[in-house]
Residue frames as a rotation matrix with the C-alpha (Angstrom) as fourth column:
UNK 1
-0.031 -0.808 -0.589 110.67
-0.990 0.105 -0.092 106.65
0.136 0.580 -0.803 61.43
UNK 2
0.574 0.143 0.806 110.73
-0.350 0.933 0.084 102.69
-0.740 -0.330 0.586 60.63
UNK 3
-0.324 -0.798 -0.508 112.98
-0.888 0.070 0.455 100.93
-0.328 0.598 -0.731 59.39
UNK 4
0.203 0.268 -0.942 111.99
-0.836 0.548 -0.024 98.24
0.509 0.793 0.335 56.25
UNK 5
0.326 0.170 -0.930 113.66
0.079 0.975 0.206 95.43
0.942 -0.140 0.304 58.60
UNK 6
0.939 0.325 0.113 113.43
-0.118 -0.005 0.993 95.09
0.323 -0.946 0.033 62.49
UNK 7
0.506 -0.759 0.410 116.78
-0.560 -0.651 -0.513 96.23
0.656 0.030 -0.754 64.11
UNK 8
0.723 0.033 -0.690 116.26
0.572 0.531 0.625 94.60
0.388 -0.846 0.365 67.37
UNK 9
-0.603 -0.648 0.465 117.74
0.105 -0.642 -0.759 97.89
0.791 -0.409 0.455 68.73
UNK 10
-0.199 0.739 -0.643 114.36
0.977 0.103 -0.185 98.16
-0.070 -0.665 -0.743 70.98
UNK 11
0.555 0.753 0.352 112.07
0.652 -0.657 0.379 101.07
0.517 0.019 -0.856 71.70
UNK 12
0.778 -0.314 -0.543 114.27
0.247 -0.643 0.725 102.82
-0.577 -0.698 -0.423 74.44
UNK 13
-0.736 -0.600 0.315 117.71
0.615 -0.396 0.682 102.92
-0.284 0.695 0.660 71.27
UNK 14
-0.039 0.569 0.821 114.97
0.976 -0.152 0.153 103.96
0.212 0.808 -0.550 69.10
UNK 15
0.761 0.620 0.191 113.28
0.475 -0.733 0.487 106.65
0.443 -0.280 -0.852 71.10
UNK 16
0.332 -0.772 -0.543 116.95
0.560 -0.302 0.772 108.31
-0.759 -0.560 0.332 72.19
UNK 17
-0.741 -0.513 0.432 118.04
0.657 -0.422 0.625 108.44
-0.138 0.747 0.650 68.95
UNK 18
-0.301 0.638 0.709 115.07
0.728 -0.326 0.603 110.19
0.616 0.697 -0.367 67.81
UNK 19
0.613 0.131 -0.779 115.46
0.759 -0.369 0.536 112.55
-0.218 -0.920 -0.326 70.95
UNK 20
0.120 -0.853 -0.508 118.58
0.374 -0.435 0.819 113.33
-0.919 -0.289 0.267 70.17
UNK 21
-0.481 -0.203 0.853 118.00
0.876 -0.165 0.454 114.07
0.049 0.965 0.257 66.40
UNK 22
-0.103 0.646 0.756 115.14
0.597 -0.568 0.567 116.33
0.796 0.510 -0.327 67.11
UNK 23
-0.230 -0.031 -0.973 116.44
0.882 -0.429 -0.195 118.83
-0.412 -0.903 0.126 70.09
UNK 24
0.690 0.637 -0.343 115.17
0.566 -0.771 -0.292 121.70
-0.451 0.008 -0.893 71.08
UNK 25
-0.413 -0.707 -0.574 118.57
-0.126 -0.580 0.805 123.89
-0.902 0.405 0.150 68.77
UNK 26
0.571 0.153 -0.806 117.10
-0.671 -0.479 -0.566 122.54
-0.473 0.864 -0.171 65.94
UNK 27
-0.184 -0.845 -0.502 120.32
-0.794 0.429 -0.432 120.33
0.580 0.319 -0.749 65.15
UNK 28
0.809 0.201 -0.553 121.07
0.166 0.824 0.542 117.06
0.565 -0.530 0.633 65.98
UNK 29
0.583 -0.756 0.298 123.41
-0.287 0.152 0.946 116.10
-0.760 -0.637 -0.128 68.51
UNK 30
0.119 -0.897 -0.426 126.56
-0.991 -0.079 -0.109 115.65
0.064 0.435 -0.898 67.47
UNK 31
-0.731 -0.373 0.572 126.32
-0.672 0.537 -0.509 112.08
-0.118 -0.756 -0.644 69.04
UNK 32
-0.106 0.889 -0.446 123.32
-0.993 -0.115 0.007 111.19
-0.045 0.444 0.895 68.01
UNK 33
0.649 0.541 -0.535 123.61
-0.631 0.776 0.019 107.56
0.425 0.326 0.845 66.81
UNK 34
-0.138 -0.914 0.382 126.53
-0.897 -0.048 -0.440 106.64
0.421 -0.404 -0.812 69.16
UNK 35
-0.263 0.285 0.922 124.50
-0.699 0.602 -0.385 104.41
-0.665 -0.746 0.041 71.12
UNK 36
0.884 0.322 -0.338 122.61
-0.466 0.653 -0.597 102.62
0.028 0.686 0.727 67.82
UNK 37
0.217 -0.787 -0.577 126.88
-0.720 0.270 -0.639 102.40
0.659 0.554 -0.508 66.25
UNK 38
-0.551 -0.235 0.801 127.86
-0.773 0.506 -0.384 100.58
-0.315 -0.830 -0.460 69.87
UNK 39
0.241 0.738 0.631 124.91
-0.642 0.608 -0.467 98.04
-0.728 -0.292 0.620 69.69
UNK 40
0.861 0.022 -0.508 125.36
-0.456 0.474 -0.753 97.13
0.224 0.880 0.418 65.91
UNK 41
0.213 -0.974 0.077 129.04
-0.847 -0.224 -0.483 96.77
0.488 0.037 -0.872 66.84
UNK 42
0.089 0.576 0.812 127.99
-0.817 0.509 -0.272 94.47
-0.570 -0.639 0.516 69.36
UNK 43
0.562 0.766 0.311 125.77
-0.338 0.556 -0.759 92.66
-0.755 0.322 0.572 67.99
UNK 44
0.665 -0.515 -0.542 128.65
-0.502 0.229 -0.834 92.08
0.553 0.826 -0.106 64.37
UNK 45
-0.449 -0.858 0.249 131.35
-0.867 0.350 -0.354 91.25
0.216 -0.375 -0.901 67.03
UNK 46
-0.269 0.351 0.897 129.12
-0.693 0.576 -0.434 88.47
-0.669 -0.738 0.088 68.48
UNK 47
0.580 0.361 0.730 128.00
0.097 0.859 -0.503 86.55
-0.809 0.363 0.463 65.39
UNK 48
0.553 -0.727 -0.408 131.56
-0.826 -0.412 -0.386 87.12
0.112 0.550 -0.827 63.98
């Protein structure tokens, strides 16, 4: 999975989310992009 422009979420966001999408149930987590939503949040609050 890549996204068209560089997130600057880093390899260790990346490779979570994409843990957590592809668990062993089949389903994603419920939770899933929790950590990505936090960062972006961040990251808007700061060059707000």
């Amino acid at each position: 999975m890549q996204a068209s422009e560089p997130l600057k979420f880093g390899a260790k966001i990346r490779i979570q989310i994409e843990t957590d999408i592809c668990t062993e149930s089949g389903r994603p987590s419920a939770n899933c992009f929790e950590n990505a939503r936090r960062l972006a949040v961040s990251i808007l609050e700061q060059s707000m």
